[in-house]
N, C-alpha and C positions, 0 to 999 in steps of 0.2 A: 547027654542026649539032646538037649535042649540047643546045643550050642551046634551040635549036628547037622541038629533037625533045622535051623537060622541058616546056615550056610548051607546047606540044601534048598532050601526056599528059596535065598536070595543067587541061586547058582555057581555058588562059590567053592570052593575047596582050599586045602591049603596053600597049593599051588600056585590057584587064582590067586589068592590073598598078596602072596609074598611079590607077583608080578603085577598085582594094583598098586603095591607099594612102592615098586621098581619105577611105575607107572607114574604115581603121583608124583615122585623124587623128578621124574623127566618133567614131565608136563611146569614142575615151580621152576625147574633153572631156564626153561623154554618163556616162560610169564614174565618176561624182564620185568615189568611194573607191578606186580602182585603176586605175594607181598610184599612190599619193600616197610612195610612198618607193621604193627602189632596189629592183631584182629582184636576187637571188643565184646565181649558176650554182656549182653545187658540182662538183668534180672529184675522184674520188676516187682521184687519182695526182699522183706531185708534178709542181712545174712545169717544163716543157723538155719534156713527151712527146708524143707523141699525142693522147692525150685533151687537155691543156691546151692545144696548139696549136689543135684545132678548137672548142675553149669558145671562147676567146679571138676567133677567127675569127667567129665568129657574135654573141657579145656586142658586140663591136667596131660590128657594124652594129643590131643589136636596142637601142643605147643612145642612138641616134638616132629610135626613137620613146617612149621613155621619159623624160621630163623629169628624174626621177633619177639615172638614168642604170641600166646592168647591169653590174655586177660580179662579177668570174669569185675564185673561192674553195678551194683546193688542201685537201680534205681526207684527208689520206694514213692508213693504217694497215690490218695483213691483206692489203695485195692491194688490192683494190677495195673490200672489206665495210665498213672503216669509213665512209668516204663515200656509199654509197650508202646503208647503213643512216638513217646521219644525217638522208636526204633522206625517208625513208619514213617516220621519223616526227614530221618536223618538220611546224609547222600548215599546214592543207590550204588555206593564202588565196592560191595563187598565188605567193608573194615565195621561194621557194627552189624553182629546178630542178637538176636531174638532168643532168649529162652521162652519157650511157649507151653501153654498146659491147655487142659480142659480148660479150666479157672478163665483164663484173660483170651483165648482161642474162640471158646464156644459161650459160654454162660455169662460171659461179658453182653453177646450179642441178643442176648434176650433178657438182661436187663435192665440196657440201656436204650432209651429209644432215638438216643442222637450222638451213637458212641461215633468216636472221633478218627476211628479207623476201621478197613472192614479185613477182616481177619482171611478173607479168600481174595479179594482183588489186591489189597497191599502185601503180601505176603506170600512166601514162596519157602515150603518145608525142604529143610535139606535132607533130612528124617527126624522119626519119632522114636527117642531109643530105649524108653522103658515106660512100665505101666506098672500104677502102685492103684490097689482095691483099700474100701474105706471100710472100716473094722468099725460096727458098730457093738458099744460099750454100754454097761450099766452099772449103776453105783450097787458095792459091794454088798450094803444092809439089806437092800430089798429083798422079801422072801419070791420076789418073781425071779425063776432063773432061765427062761428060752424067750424066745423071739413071741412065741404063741401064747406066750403067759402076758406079758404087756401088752399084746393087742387084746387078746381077751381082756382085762381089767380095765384097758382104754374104752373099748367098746362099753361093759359097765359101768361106768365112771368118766362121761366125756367129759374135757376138759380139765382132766385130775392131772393128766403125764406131762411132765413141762422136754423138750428137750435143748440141747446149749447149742451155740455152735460159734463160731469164732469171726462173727457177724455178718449181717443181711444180705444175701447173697452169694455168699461163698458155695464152695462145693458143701462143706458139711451142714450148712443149711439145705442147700436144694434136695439133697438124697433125702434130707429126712423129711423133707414136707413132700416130694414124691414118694415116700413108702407111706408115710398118713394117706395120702390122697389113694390109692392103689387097695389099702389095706381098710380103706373106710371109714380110719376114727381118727376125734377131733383131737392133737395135740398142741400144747402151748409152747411155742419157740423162746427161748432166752437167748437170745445173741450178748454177745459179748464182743470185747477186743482182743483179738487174739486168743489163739487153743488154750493158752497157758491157764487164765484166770478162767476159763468152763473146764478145765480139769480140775480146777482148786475146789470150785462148789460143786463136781461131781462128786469129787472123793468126800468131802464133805456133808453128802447128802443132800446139797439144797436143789438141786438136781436132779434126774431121774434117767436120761440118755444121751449119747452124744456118737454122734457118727464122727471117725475122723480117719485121718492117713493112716494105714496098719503098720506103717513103721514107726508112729509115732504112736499108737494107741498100747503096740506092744508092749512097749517101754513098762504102762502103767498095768497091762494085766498079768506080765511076766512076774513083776512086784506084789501081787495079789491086792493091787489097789482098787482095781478096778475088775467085772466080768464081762468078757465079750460074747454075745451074744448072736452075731451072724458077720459075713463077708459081703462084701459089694458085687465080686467077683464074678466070674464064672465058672473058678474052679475055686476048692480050699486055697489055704496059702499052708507052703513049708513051715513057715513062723506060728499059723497057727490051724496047725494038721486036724484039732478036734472041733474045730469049732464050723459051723456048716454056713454055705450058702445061704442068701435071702431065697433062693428057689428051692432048695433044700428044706427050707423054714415055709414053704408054702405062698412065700410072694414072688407072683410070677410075672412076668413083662417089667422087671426093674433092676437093671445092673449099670452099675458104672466103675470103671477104671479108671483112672485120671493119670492120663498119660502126659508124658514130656517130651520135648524135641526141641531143634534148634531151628532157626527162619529164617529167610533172608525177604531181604525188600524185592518184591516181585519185579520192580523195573532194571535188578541187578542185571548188568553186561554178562550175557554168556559162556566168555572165556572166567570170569570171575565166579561165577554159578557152577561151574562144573567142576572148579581146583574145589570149590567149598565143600562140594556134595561129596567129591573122594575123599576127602579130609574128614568131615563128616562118619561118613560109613567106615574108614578104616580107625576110628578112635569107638567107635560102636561095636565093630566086633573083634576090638582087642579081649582078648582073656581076662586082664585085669580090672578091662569095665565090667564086664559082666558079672566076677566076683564081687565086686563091689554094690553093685547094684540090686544081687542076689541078698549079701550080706543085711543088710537094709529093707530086705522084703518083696523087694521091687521084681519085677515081670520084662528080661531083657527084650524086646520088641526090634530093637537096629532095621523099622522097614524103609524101604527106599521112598525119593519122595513121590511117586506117585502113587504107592501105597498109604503114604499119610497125607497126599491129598484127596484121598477116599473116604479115609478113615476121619477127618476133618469134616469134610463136606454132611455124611452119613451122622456125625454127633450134632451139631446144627441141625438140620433135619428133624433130627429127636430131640433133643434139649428145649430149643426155643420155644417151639409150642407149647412145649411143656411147660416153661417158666410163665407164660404169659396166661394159660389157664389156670395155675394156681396162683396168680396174681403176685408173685414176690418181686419186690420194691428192693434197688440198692440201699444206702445208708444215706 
């Protein structure tokens, strides 16, 4: 239904599809000069994450209409900044994109107040092709077991709730110091490096909450290591049918999705811009992406780009204010 209901949206049919594909096959041997060598997906997080998992995913079928083939590229350092930076000023010919999220797109820009590139004038979305909600978790021992049990005992006991997050700034910090701020009580933030070790003293008890990716949080409450306690989302998730929304759970005006997509340098040549965006859209709503990205938790989204330069603009919008009235500082 879902995949339908995407190609209804995006006014496609099968039809369409196979004759966009006809389409793009014409328009590359029509492109004498592009490609003539491999496209580059940059990541600016290392490999095993998120981000690298949906590069990969989409490269994996975008290398099928490149004769070079696309290659995915782990530029780590800062957080996101070095890699995306890398991306914005490398040359504008199409051959180096952008893995882009919430994370380095939006919440960069209201962290930093001299960030190095601007995520709407240097950048140009080819789409956004999936959206993952953040599963927030609770250590197993606690006799608190809902959403409304922690805020209540927060509210009694300020400063008692500590929660992790996989350090300053990140997405699983921001959601949860925007549900304290929303929901009224004082929590104590643990940043760490990396999810791995705030999983270790979650499950360990030294911890008390931890908001994170629901394909990754799954992992640990599927195991019965961990109890999830609400969704980020707007809807449940398939992976975890019983467990309810933050609006469901009584917090209202706070959802986030953290979406992914690919980017190109907004001073990209036209004819360049327009092979990438077919290429783009048709590895997006191939079938096997969407399996995959299902499989994983994920939310297939495949919107064109001027849907995700909406849907960019609008999280800006919302995020930034928000970061800069709860006052949170990168690392």
């Amino acid at each position: 239904m879902l995949r339908r209901e995407t190609l209804k949206h995006l006014g496609l049919g099968g039809a369409a599809l196979a004759l966009e594909g006809q389409a793009l096959t014409a328009f590359s041997q029509s492109a004498e000069t592009f490609p003539s060598r491999s496209i580059k997906v940059v990541v600016p997080q290392p490999a095993g994450g998120g981000f690298d998992f949906v590069a990969r995913v989409l490269a994996d079928k975008m290398t099928q209409g490149v004769a070079a083939g696309v290659i995915v590229e782990n530029r780590t350092g800062s957080g996101t900044l070095v890699g995306t930076d890398f991306v914005a000023k490398a040359p504008a010919d199409g051959y180096t994109l952008l893995l882009g999220s919430v994370s380095n797109m939006v919440l960069n820009a209201g962290l930093y107040k001299n960030l190095s590139y601007d995520p709407v004038k240097d950048f140009e979305p080819l789409g956004l092709a999936v959206g993952y909600s953040y599963t927030l978790v609770s250590r197993l021992d606690a006799k608190l077991k809902t959403l409304k049990d922690w805020l209540d005992y927060a509210k009694a006991h300020p400063g008692q709730v500590t929660y992790a997050s996989a350090g300053n700034g990140t997405g699983q910090h921001v959601i949860a110091a925007a549900l304290a701020h929303v929901a009224g009580v004082d929590l104590i933030h643990v940043p760490y490096r990396g999810a791995q070790a705030a999983y270790t003293d979650l499950i360990g008890g030294r911890v008390d909450l931890f908001f994170d990716l629901s394909s990754t949080a799954r992992v640990h409450v599927d195991a019965l290591h961990l109890q999830a306690l609400a969704v980020s989302g707007a809807q449940r998730l398939p992976i975890h049918p019983q467990v309810p929304t933050l609006l469901e759970s009584g917090i209202e005006s706070l959802e986030l999705e953290s979406w992914f997509g690919l980017f190109a340098s907004s001073k990209t040549p036209s004819k360049e811009m327009a092979y990438l965006t077919a290429l783009v859209k048709e590895a997006m709503l191939a079938p096997e992406t969407r399996a995959r990205f299902e499989k994983q938790g994920g939310r297939l989204l495949a919107w064109a780009p001027q849907e995700s330069r909406q849907a960019l603009k609008k999280d800006l919008a919302r995020w930034v204010p928000l970061i800069h009235l709860l006052g949170i500082q990168p690392e």
